[in-house]
C-alpha positions in Angstrom: 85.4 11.4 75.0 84.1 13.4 77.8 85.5 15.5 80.5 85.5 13.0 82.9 87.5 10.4 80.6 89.9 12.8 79.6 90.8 13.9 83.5 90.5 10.0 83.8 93.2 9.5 81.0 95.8 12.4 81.9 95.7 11.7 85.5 96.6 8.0 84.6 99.3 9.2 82.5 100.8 11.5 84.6 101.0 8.5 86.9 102.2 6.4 85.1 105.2 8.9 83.9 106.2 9.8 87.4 108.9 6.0 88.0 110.1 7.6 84.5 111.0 11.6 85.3 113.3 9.9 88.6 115.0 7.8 86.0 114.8 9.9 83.6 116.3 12.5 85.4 119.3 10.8 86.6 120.3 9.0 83.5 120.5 12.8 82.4 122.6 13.5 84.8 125.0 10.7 84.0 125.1 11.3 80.0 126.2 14.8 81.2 129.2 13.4 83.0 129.9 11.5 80.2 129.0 8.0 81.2 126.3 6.0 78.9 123.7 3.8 81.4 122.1 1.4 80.0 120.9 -0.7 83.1 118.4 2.1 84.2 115.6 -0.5 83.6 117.5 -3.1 85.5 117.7 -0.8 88.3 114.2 0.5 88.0 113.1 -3.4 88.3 115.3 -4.3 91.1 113.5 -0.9 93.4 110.3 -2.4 92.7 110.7 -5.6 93.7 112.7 -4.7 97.0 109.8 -1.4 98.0 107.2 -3.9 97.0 107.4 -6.8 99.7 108.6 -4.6 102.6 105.5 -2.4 101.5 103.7 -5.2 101.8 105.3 -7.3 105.1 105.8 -3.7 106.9 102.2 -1.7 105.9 104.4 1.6 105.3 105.2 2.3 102.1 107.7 5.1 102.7 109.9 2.0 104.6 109.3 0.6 100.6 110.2 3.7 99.6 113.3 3.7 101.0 114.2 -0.2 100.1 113.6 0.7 96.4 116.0 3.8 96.6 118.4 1.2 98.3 118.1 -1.7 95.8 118.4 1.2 93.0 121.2 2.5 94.8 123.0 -0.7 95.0 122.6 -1.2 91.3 124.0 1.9 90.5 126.9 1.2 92.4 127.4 -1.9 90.9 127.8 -0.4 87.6 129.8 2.1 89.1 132.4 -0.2 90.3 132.5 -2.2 87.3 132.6 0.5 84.5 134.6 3.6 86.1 136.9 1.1 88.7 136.9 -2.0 86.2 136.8 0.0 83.2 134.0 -2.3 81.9 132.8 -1.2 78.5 129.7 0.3 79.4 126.9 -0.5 76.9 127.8 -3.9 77.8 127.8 -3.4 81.3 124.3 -1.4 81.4 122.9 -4.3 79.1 123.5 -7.0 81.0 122.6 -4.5 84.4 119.1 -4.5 82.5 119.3 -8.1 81.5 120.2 -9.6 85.2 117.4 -6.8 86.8 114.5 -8.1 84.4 115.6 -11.7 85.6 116.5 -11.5 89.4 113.3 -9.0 89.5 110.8 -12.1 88.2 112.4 -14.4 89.9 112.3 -12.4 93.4 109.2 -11.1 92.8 107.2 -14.3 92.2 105.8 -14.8 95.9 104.3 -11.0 95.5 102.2 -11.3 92.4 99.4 -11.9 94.2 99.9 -9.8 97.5 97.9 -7.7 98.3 98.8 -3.5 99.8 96.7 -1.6 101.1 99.3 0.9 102.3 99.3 3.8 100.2 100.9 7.3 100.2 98.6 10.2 100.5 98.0 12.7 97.8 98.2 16.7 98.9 96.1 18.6 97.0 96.1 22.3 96.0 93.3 24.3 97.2 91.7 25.4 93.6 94.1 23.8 91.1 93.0 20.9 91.6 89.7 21.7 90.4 90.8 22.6 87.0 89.3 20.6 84.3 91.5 17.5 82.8 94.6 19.2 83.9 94.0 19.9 87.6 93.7 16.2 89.1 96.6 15.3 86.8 98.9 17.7 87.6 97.6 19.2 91.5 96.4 16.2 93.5 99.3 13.8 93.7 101.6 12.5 96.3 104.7 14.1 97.8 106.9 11.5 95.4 105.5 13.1 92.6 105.9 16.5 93.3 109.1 15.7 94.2 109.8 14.6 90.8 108.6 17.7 89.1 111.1 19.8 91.4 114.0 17.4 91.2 113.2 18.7 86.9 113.4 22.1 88.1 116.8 22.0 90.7 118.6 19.6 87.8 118.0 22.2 85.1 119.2 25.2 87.1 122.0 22.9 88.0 122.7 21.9 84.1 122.5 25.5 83.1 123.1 27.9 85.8 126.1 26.2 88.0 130.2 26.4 86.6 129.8 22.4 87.8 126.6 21.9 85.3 128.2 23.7 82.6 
């Protein structure tokens, strides 16, 4: 493997890990309280099938952006309501949150498996960083989403650790 294949391959990964550090991050936030989420996928599905077609009817993807944090948002609130107000059991409640995202999201999502967008967020990169070998495309030339998921790591940690309300 050369250098250009390993830069290649971390940068894809990184990528590819971002979707999972936001849910990551907030399922981690929710085991702390003391509730047990199952339905992250669910939710996860049901963002990207609602920022996908207004990404692709509108041609800005930061109006997708914000559809997919309101679909998400909506899901979350669902299984708010029904295991904190209901007092649903919650691994069943997560499960089927999964189950019902995984369905709704292929079946909502079938005209847009062909459509095309060619909007795309722009990546900031960081004058000299980014020009480190393998790691500096992967980790200093990426959009404002991403970055924002490496500091949302940062500000929950302090929070977890350094705050009376964490603790």
């Amino acid at each position: 493997m050369d250098i250009q294949q390993a830069s290649a391959l971390t940068s894809s990964a990184v990528t590819a890990a971002i979707p999972l550090m936001f849910a990551g991050a907030g399922e981690l936030v929710t085991e702390k309280s003391g509730v047990l989420n199952l339905g992250v996928e669910g939710m996860m599905l049901m963002g990207a099938v609602t920022g996908y077609p207004v990404t692709a009817i509108t041609g800005n993807p930061w109006l997708g952006v914000v559809a997919a944090i309101g679909a998400g948002l909506a899901m979350s609130m669902l299984f708010a309501f029904l295991t904190l107000t209901m007092l649903a059991n919650q691994v069943a409640t997560g499960l089927s949150l999964t189950i019902f995202g995984i369905g709704l999201s292929a079946y909502v999502g079938k005209p847009y498996t062909s459509a095309a967008v060619r909007a795309t967020i722009d990546t900031w990169t960081i004058p000299g960083l980014s020009k480190i070998p393998v790691l500096g495309p992967a980790f200093f030339s990426l959009t404002p989403l991403d970055y924002l998921a490496f500091l949302m790591f940062a500000v929950i940690w302090w929070f977890l650790y350094r705050t009376r309300a964490g603790l």
